[in-house]
Backbone as CSV, one residue per row, in Angstrom:
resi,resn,N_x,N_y,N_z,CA_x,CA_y,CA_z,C_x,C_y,C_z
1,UNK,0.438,-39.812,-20.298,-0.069,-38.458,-20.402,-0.350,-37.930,-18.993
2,UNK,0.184,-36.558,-18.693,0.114,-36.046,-17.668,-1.131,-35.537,-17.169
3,UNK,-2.032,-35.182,-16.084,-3.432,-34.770,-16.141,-2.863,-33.114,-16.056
4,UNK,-3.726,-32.268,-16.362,-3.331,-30.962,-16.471,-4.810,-30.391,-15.152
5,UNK,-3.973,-29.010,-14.834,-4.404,-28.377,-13.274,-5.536,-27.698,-13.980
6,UNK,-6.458,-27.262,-13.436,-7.300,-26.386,-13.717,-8.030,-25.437,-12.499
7,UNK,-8.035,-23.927,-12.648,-9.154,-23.657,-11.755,-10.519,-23.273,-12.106
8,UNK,-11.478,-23.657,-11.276,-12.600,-23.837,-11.352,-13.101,-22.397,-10.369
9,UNK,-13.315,-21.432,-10.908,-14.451,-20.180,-9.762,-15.675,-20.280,-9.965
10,UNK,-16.019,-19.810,-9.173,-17.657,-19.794,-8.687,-18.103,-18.446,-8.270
11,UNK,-18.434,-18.303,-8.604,-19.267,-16.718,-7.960,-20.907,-17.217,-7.738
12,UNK,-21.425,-16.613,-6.625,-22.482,-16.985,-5.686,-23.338,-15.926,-5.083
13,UNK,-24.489,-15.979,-4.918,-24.951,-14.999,-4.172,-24.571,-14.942,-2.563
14,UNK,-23.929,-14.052,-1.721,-23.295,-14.317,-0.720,-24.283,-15.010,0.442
15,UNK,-25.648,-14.822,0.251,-26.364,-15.905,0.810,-26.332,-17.242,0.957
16,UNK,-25.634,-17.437,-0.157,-25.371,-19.286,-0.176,-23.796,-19.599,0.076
17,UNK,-23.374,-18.615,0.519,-21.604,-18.979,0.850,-21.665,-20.221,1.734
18,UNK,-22.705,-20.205,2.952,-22.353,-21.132,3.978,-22.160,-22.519,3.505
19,UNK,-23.979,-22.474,2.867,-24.112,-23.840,1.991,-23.368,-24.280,1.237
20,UNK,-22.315,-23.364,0.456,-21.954,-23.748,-0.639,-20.362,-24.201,-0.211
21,UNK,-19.958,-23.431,0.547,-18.997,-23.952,1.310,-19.007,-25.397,2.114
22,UNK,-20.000,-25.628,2.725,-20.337,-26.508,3.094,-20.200,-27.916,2.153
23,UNK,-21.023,-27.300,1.542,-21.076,-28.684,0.051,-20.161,-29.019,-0.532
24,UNK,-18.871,-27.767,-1.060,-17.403,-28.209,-1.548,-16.552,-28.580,-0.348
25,UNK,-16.829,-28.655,0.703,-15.870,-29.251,1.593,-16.383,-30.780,2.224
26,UNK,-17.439,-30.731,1.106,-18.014,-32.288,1.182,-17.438,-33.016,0.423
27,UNK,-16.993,-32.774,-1.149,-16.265,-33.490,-1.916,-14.677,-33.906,-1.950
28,UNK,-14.824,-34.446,-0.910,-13.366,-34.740,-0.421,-12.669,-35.767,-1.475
29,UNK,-13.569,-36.367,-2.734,-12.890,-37.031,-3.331,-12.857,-36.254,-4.617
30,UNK,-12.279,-35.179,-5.009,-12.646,-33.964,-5.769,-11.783,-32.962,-5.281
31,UNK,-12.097,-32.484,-4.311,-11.410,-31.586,-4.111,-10.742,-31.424,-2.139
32,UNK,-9.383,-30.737,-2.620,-8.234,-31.021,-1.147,-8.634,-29.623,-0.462
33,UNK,-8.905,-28.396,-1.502,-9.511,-27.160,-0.531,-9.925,-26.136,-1.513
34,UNK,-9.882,-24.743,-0.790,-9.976,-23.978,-2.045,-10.201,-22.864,-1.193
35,UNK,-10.217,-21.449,-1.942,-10.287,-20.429,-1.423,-11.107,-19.446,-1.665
36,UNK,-11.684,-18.937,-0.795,-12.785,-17.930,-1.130,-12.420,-16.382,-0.664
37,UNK,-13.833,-15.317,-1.393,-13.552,-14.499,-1.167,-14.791,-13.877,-1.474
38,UNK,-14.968,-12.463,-0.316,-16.034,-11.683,-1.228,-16.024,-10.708,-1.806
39,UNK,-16.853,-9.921,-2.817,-16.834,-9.974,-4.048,-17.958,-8.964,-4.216
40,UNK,-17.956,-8.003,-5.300,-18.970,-7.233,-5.055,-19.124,-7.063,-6.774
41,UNK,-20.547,-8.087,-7.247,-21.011,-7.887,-8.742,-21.753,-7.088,-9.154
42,UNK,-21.092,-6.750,-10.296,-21.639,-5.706,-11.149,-22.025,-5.922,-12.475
43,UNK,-22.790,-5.482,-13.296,-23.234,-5.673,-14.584,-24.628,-5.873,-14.860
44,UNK,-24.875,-5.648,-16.328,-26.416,-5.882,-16.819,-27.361,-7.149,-16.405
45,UNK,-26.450,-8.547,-15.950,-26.839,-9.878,-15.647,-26.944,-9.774,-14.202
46,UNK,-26.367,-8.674,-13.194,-26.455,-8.964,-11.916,-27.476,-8.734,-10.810
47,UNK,-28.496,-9.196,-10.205,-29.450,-9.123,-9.981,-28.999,-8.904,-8.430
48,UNK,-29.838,-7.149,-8.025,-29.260,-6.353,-6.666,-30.725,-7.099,-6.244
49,UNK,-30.655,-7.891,-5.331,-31.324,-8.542,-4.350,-31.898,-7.639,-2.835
50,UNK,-31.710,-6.622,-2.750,-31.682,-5.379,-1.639,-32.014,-4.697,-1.806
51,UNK,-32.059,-3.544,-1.203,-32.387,-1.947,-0.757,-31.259,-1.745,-1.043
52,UNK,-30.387,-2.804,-0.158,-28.993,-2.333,0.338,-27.803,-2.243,-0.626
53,UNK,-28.309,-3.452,-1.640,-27.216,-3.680,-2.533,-27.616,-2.367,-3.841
54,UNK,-28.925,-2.196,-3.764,-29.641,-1.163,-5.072,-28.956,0.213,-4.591
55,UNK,-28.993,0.744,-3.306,-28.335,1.887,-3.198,-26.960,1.707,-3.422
56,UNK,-25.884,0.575,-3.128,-24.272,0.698,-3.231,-24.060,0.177,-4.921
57,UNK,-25.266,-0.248,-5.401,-24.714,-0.572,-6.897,-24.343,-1.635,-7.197
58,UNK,-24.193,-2.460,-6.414,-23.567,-3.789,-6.926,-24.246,-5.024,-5.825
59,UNK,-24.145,-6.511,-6.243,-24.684,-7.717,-5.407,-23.206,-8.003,-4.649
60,UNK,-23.601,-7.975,-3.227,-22.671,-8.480,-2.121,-22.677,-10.184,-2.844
61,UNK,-21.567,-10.619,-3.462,-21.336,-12.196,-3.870,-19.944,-12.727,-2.848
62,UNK,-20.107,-13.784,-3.290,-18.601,-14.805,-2.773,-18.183,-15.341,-3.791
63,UNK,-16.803,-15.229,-4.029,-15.791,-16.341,-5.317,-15.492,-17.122,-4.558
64,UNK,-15.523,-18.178,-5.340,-14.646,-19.662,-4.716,-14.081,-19.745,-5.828
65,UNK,-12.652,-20.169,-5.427,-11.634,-20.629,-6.800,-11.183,-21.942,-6.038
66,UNK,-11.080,-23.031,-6.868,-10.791,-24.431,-6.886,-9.788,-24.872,-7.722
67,UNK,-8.461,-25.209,-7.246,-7.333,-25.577,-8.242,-7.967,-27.532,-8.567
68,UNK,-7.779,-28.194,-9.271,-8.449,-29.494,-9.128,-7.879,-29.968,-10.445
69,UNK,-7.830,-31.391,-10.631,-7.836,-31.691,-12.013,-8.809,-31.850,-13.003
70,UNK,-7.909,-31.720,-14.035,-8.936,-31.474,-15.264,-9.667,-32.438,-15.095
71,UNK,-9.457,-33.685,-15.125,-10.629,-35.087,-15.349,-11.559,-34.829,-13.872
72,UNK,-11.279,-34.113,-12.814,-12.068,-34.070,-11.773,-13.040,-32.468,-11.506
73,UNK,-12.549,-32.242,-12.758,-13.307,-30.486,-12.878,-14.865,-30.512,-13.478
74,UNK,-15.459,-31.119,-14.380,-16.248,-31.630,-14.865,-17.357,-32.441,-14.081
75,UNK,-17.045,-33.686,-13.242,-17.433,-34.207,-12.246,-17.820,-33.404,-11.433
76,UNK,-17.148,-32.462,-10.910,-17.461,-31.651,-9.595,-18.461,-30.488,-9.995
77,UNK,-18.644,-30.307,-11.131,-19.212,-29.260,-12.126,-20.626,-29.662,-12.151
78,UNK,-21.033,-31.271,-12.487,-22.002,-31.646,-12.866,-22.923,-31.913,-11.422
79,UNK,-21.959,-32.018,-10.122,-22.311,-32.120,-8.847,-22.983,-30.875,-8.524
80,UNK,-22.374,-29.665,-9.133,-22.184,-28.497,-8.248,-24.202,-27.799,-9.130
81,UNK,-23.901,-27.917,-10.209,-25.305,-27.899,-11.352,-26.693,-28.364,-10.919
82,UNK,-26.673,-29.771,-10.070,-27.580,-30.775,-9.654,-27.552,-30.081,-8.303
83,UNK,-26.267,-29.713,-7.498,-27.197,-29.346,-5.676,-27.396,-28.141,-5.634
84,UNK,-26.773,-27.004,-7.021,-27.970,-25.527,-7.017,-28.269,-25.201,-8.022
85,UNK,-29.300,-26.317,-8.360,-29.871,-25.927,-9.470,-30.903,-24.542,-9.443
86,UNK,-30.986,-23.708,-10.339,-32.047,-22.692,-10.299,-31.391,-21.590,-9.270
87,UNK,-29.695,-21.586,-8.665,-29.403,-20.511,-7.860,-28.469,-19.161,-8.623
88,UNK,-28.327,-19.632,-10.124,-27.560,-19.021,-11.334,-26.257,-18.690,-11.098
89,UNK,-25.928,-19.908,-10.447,-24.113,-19.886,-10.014,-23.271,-19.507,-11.206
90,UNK,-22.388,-18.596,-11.200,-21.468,-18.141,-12.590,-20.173,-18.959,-12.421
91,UNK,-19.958,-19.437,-13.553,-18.134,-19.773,-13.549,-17.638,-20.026,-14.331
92,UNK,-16.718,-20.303,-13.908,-15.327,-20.468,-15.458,-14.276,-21.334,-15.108
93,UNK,-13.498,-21.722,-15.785,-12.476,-22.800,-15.946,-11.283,-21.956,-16.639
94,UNK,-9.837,-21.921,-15.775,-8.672,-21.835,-16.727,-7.799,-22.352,-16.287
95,UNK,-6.742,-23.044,-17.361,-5.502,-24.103,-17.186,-4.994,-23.265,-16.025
96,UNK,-4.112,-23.969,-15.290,-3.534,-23.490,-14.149,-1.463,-24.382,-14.672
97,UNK,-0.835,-23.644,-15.160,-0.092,-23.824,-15.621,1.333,-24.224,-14.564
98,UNK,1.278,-24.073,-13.480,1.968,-24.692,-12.364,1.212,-24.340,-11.040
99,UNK,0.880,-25.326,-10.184,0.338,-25.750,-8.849,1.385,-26.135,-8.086
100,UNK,1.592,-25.185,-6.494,2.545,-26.393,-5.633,2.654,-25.693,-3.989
101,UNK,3.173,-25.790,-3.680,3.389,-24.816,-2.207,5.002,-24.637,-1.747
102,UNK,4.924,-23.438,-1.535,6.687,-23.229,-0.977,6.390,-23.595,0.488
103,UNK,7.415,-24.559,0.468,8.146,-24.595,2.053,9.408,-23.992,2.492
């Protein structure tokens, strides 16, 4: 049986990008890289932390998306739960149906 790809995002308060970056480029046995981006949240759940963010409407965040395997998505999940706990990191999981790089 083949392991199947998955990506893993994260959305963050852009305050913790450094850390959090930091911390996924710690799990070197987990994960090879990943890519980020920032991100500007909106909605009834999103909590404007500012002046700055209350006047433009939305929380300045960061996405991280993580291609990884399925059996190593979970693991890295339960890591990621335990080093911010209480920081209300959002995410989601979807099959990633081909992974590879053109040369």
């Amino acid at each position: 049986m083949t392991s199947q790809s998955v990506c893993l995002t994260l959305i963050a308060p852009y305050e913790l990008r450094g850390e959090l970056f930091d911390y996924i480029a710690e799990q070197t046995d987990l994960v090879t890289g990943f890519t980020a981006s920032e991100v500007a949240g909106h909605g009834t759940r999103i909590r404007l932390r500012s002046a700055a963010e209350r006047v433009k409407g939305h929380a300045d965040e960061v996405a991280v998306q993580i291609v990884l395997q399925d059996k190593d998505f979970e693991q890295l999940l339960e890591r990621l739960k335990s080093a911010f706990a209480g920081t209300k990191l959002i995410y989601w999981v979807v099959p990633v149906k081909t992974f590879g790089v053109l040369d």
